[in-house]
C-alpha positions as CSV (number, residue, x, y, z in Angstrom):
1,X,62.0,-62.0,-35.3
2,X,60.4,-65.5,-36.3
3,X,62.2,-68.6,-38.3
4,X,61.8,-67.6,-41.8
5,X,60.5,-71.3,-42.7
6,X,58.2,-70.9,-40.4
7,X,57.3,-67.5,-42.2
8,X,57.0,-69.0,-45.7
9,X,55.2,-71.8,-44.0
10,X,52.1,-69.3,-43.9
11,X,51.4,-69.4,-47.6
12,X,49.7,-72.5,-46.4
13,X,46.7,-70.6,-45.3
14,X,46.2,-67.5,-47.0
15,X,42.7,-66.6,-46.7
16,X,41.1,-67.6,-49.8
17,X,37.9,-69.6,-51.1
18,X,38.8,-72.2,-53.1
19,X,36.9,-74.3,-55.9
20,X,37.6,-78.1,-55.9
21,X,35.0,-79.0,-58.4
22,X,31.7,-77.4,-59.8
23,X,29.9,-76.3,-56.4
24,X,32.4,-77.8,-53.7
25,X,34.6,-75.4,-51.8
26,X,36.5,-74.8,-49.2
27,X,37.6,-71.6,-47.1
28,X,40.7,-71.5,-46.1
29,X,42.6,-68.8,-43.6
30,X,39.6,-67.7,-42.4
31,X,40.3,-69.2,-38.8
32,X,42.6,-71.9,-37.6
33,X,40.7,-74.4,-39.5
34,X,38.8,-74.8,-42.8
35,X,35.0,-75.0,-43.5
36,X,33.9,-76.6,-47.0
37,X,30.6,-76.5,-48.6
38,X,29.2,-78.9,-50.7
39,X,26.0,-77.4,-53.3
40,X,23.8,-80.2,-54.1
41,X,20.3,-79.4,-56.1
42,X,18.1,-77.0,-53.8
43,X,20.6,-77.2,-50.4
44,X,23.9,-76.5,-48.9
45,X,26.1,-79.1,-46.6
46,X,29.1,-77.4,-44.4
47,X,31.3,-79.8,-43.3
48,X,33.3,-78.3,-40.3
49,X,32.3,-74.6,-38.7
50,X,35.8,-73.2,-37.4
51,X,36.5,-71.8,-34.1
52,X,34.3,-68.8,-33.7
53,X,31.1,-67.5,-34.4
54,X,32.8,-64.1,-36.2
55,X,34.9,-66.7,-38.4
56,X,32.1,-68.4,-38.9
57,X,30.4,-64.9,-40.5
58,X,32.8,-64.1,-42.3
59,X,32.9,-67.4,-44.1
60,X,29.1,-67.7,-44.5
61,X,29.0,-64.6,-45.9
62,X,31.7,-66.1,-48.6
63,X,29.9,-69.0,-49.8
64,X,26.4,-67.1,-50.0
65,X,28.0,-65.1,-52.6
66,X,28.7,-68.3,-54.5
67,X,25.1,-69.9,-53.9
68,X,22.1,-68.5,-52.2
69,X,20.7,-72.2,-51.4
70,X,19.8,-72.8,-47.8
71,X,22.1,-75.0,-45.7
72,X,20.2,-77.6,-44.9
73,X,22.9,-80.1,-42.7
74,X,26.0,-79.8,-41.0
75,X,29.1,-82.8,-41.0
76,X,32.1,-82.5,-37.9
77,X,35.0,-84.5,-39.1
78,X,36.1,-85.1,-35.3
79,X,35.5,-83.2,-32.1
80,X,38.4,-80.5,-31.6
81,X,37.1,-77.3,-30.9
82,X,38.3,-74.9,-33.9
83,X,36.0,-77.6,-36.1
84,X,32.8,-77.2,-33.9
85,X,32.6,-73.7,-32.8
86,X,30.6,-72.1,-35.7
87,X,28.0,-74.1,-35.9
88,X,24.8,-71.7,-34.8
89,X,26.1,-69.5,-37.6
90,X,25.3,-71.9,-40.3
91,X,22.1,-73.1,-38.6
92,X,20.9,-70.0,-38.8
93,X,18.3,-70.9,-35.8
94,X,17.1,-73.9,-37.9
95,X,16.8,-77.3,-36.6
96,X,18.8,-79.2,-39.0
97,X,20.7,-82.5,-39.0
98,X,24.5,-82.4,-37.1
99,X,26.1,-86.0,-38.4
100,X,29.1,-87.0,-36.6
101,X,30.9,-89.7,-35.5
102,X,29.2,-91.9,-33.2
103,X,32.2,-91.4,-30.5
104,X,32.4,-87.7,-30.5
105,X,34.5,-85.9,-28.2
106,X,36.1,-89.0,-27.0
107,X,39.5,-87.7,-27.1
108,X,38.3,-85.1,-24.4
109,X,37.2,-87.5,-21.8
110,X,40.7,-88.1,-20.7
111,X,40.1,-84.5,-19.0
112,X,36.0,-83.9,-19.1
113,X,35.0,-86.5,-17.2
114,X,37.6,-87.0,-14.3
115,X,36.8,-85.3,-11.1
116,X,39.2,-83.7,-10.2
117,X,40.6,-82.8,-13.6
118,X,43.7,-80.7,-14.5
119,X,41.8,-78.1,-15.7
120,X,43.3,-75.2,-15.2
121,X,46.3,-77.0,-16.5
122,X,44.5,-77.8,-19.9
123,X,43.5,-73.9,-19.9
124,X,46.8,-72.3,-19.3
125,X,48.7,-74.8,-21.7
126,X,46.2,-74.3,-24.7
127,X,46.3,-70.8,-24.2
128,X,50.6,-71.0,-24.5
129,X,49.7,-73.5,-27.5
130,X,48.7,-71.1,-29.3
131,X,49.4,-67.7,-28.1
132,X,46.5,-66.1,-26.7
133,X,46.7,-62.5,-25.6
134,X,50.3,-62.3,-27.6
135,X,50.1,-59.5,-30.2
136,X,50.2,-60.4,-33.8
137,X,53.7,-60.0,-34.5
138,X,54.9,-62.6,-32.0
139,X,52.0,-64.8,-32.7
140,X,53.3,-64.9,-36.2
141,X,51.3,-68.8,-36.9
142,X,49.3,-71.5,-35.0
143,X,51.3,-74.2,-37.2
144,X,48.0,-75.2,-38.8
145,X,46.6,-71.9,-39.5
146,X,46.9,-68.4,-39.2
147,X,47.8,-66.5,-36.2
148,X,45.8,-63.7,-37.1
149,X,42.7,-63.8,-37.1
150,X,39.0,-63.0,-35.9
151,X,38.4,-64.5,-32.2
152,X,35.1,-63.0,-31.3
153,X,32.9,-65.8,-30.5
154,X,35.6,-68.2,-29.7
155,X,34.3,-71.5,-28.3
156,X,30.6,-70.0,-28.6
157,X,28.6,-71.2,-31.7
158,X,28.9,-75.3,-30.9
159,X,25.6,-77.3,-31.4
160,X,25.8,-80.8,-30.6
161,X,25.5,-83.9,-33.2
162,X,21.7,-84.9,-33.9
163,X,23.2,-88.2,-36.1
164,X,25.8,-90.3,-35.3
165,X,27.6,-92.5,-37.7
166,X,29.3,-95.4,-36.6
167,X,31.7,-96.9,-39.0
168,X,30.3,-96.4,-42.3
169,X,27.5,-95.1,-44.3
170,X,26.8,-93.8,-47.9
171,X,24.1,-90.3,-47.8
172,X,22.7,-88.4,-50.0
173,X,23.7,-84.6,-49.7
174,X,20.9,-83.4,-51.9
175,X,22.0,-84.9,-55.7
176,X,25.9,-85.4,-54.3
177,X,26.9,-88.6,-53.1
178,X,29.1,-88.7,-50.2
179,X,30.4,-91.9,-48.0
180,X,31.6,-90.6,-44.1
181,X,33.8,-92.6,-43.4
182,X,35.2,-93.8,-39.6
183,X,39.0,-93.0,-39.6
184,X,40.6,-92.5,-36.5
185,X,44.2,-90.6,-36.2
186,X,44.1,-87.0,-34.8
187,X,41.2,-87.8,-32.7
188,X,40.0,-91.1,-32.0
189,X,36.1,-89.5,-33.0
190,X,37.3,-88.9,-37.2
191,X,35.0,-89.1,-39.8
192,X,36.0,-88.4,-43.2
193,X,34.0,-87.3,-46.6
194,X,34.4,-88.9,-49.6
195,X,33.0,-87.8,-52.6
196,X,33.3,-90.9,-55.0
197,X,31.8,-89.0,-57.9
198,X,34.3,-86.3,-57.8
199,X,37.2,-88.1,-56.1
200,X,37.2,-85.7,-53.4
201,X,38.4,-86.5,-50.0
202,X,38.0,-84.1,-46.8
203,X,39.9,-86.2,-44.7
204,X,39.5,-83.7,-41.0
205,X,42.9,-83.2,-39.3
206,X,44.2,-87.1,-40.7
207,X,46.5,-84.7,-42.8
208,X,47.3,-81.6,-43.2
209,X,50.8,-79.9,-44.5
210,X,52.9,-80.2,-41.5
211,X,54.7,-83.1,-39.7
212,X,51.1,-84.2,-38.0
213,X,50.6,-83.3,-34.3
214,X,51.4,-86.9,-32.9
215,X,51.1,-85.3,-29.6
216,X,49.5,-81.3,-28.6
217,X,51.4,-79.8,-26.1
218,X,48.8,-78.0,-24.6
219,X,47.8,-81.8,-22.9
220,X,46.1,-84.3,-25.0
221,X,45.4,-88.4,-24.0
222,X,47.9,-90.6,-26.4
223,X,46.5,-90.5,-30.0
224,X,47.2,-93.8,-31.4
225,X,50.0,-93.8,-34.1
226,X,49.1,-96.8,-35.9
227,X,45.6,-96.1,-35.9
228,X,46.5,-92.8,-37.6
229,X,49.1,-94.8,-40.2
230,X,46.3,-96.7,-41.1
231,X,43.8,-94.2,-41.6
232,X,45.8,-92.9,-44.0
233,X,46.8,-96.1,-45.8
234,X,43.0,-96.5,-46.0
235,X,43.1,-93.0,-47.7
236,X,45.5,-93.7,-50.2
237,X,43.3,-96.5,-51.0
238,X,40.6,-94.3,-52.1
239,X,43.1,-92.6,-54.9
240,X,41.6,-89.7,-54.1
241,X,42.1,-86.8,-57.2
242,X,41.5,-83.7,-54.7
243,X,41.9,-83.9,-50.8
244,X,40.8,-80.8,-48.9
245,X,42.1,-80.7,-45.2
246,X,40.7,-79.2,-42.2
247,X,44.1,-77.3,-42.0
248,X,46.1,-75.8,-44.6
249,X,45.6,-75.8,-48.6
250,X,44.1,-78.4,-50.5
251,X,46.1,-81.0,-52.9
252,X,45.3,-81.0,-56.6
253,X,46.2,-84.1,-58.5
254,X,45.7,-88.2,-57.8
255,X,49.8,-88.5,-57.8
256,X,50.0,-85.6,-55.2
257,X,47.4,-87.0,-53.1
258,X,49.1,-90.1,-53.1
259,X,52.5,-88.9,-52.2
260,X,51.9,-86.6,-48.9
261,X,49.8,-89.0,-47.9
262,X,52.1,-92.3,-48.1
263,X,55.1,-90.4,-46.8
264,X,53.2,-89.0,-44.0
265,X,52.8,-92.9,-42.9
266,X,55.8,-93.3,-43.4
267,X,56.9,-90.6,-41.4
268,X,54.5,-91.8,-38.5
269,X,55.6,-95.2,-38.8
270,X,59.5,-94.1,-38.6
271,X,58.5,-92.8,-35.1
272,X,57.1,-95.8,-33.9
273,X,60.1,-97.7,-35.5
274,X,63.0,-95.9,-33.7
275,X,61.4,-95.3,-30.7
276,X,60.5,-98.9,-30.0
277,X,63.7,-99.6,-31.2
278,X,65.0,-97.5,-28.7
279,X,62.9,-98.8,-25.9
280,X,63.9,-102.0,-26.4
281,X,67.5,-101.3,-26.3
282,X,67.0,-99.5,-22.9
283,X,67.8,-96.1,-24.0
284,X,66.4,-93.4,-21.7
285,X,63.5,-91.2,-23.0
286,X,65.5,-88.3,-23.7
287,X,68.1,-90.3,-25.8
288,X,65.1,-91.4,-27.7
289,X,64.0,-88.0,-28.2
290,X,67.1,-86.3,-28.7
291,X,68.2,-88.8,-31.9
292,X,65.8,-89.1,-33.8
293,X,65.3,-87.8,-37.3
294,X,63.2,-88.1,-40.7
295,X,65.3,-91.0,-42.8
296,X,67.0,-89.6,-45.8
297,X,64.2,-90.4,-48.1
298,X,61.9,-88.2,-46.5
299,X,64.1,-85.1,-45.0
300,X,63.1,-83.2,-48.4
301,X,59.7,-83.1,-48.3
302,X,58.4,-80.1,-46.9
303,X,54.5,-81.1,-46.1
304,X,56.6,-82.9,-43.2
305,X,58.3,-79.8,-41.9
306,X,57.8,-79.4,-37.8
307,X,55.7,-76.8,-38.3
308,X,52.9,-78.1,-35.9
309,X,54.0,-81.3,-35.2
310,X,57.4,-82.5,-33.9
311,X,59.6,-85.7,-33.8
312,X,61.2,-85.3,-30.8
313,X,57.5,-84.9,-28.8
314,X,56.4,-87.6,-30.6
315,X,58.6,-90.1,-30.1
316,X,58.3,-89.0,-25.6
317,X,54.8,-89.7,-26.5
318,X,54.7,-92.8,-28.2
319,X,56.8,-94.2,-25.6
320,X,54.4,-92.9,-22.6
321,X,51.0,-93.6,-24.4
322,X,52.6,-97.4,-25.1
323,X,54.5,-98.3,-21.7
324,X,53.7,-95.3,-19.5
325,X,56.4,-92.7,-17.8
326,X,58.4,-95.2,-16.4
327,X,61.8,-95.8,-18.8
328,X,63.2,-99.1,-17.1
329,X,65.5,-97.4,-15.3
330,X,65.4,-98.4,-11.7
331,X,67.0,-94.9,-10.6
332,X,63.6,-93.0,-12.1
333,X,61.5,-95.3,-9.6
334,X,62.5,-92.5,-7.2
335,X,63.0,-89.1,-7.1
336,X,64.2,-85.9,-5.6
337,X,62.0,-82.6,-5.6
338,X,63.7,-79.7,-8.0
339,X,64.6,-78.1,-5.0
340,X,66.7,-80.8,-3.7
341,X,68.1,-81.7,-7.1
342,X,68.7,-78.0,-7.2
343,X,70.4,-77.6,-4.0
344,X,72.9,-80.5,-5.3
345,X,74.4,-79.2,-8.6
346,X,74.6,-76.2,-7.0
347,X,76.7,-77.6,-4.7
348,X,78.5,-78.9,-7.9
349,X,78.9,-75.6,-9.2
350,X,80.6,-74.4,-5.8
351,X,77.6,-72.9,-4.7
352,X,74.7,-70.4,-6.0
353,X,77.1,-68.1,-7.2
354,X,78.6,-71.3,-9.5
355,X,75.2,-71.5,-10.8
356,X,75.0,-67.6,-11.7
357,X,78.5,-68.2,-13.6
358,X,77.4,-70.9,-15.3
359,X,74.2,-68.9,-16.8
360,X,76.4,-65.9,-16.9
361,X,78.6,-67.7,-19.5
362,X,77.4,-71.2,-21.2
363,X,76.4,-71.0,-24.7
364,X,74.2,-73.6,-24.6
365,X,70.1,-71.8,-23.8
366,X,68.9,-75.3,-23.3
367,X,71.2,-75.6,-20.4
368,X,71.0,-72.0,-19.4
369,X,67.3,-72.4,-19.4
370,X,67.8,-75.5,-17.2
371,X,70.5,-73.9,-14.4
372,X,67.7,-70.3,-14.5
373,X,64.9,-73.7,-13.7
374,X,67.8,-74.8,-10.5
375,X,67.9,-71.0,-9.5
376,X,64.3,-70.5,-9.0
377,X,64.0,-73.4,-7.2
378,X,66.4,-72.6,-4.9
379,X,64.3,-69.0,-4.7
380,X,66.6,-66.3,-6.3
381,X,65.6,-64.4,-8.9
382,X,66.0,-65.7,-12.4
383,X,63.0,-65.4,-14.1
384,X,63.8,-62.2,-16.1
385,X,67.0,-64.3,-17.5
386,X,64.6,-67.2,-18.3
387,X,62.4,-65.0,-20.4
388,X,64.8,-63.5,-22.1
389,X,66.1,-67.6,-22.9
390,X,62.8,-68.0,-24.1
391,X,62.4,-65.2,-26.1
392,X,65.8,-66.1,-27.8
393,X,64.7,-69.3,-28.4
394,X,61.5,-68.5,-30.1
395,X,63.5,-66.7,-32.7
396,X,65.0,-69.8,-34.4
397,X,62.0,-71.9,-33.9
398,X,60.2,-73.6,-36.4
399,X,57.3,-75.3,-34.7
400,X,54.8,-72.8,-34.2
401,X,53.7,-74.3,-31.1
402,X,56.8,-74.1,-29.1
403,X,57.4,-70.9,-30.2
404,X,53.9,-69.2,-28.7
405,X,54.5,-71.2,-25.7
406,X,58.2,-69.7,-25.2
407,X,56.7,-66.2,-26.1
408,X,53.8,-66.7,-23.5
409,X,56.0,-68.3,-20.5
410,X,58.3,-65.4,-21.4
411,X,55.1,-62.6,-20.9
412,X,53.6,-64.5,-17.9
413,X,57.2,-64.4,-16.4
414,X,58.3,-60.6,-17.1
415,X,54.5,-60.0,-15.1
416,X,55.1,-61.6,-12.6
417,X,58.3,-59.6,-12.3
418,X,56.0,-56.4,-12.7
419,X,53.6,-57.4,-10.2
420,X,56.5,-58.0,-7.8
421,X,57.8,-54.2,-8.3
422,X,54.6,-52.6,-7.9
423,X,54.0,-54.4,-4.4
């Protein structure tokens, strides 16, 4: 059982190859993100590769049935992984130019280059992100792309940039011109394509049809929110006609364009807004995160449905990537361990057995989820309650992301569990 928004929300990335103008194109639900092509007189351009080397196949084999030209350059819009991973595919063992931005995979050095790193945290929490090993009914969407699809070859088929571009530059793809353009939101490394002759724009992962990813649960370094609000001001300055994302459909039409872009600021901005509002008042983080909403004049637009972003996350992380973790309240200066914070409400509840009540007849999962967190601590044996929580959970949830994470805890718990039998 999934949320049937989230459901619908799939249309976004049926697998198709679309046209946006005479030789442009762009493959969509092929992998978790898109890869265009761009024909100019006697050569190809791809601009993104996807996540795998088998996506990448499949795609290459789409376009060459549209043009038998040789691809004769490669453009990353940013650094994440699913953009990157294809890249020896559409080589094809040539040597050709790899542009990209001249900070490239920048937004990874908050992990990559720290020694030690929290590695094996990254690893487990991308893998919950987005619901690898779960079977392809639970892992019903990634929130940006499909949940089904090809993962041989994932991570394998990167090639590192041979050009970097720093801010700004106008190129020639073979008889189309292009300006890349330095645009940081997503990542901090974004380049997008802009075809002025066309009005095309291939802005990367600056938007896509989903409340954006302010913050990726899986672990990422603060992305910076204005940054991202003006990257996209700057793209409704180009009044583009056609934008083609690196996730989810393209947008047809200059007024269209215009409006998912300009209430996606707005929506970014409203986060940054309340939250600082909030901050300033002296409001804890989780009041912060627990009140906030889209303003009226943007509650009906569904490219901002939490579908891979949420507000709640964001706001936490505007307010930790801005101040840091501590909220002004001198109480959080301190701290017990979740045993000994354990060991005290149950001694509120009259006990262990109090606590067991209390799951055994709340209404409220959140809470139940939170006393099953108090019991484990205190070593008795919740877990099989908490991953059925979890699983409940998952059923109502629209963002894609918490769901695979509830669905994975829940599988990595009810192992355990197994495990613990068979020993």
């Amino acid at each position: 059982m999934a949320n049937p928004d989230l459901l619908a929300h799939r249309a976004q990335f049926e697998k198709s190859i679309t046209r946006l103008s005479d030789g442009i194109y762009t493959a969509v639900g092929y992998a978790a993100s898109n890869v265009h092509m761009i024909e100019g007189d006697s050569s190809i351009t791809i601009i993104d590769t996807s996540e795998s080397t088998k996506a990448a196949e499949n795609i290459l084999a789409e376009f060459q049935k549209l043009s038998d030209k040789p691809i004769a350059r490669i453009i990353y819009t940013h650094s994440h992984r699913d953009h990157i991973s294809g890249a020896t595919v559409f080589a094809q063992g040539k040597d050709i130019p790899i542009l990209a931005h001249y900070g490239f995979k920048s937004d990874l050095v908050a992990v990559s280059d720290i020694i030690p790193a929290p590695n094996m945290a990254l690893g487990r929490r991308t893998q919950a992100q987005f619901g690898i090993g779960l079977s392809g009914d639970e892992r019903v969407s990634l929130g940006c792309g499909p949940g089904d699809r090809p993962m041989q070859g994932l991570g394998a088929g990167f090639l590192p940039p041979t050009q970097f571009i720093e801010a700004e530059r106008d190129i020639d793809l073979d008889g189309v011109l292009a300006r890349l353009i330095f645009a940081p939101g997503e990542t901090a490394d974004h380049l997008m394509v802009w075809l002025p002759e066309q009005r095309i724009l291939f802005p990367g992962d600056n938007w896509y049809y989903s409340f954006p990813n302010l913050y990726a649960i899986r672990g990422t370094a603060y992305r910076d929110f204005i940054a991202w609000a003006n990257s996209l001001d700057l793209i409704a300055g180009l009044e583009a006609e056609v934008m083609a994302p690196g996730h989810t459909n393209p947008v047809f039409g200059a007024e269209q364009v215009q409006e998912v872009v300009t209430t996606t600021r707005d929506a970014i901005m409203h986060v940054v807004s309340h939250t600082a509002a909030g901050m300033n008042a002296g409001q804890s983080m989780d009041d912060i995160a627990a009140t906030i909403s889209l303003p009226e004049h943007l509650v009906d637009k569904p490219w901002l449905g939490e579908f891979y972003g949420k507000l709640s996350w964001s706001a936490r992380a505007y307010a930790v990537g801005t101040l840091g973790w501590y909220d002004g309240n001198p109480t959080h200066l301190g701290g017990l361990s979740s045993r000994s914070r354990a060991e005290k409400i149950a001694a509120l509840a009259g006990g262990i057995e109090g606590l067991w009540d209390v799951l055994k007849n709340d209404d409220d999962p959140q809470w139940k989820l939170e006393i099953c967190d108090h019991l484990i601590a205190l070593d008795q044996p919740a877990e099989a309650q908490k991953a059925e929580l979890l699983t409940t959970l998952s059923e109502t949830e629209i963002n894609a992301t918490a769901r695979n994470t509830y669905l994975w805890e829940a599988k990595q718990l009810l192992s355990r569990i197994s495990e613990g039998s068979e020993t």
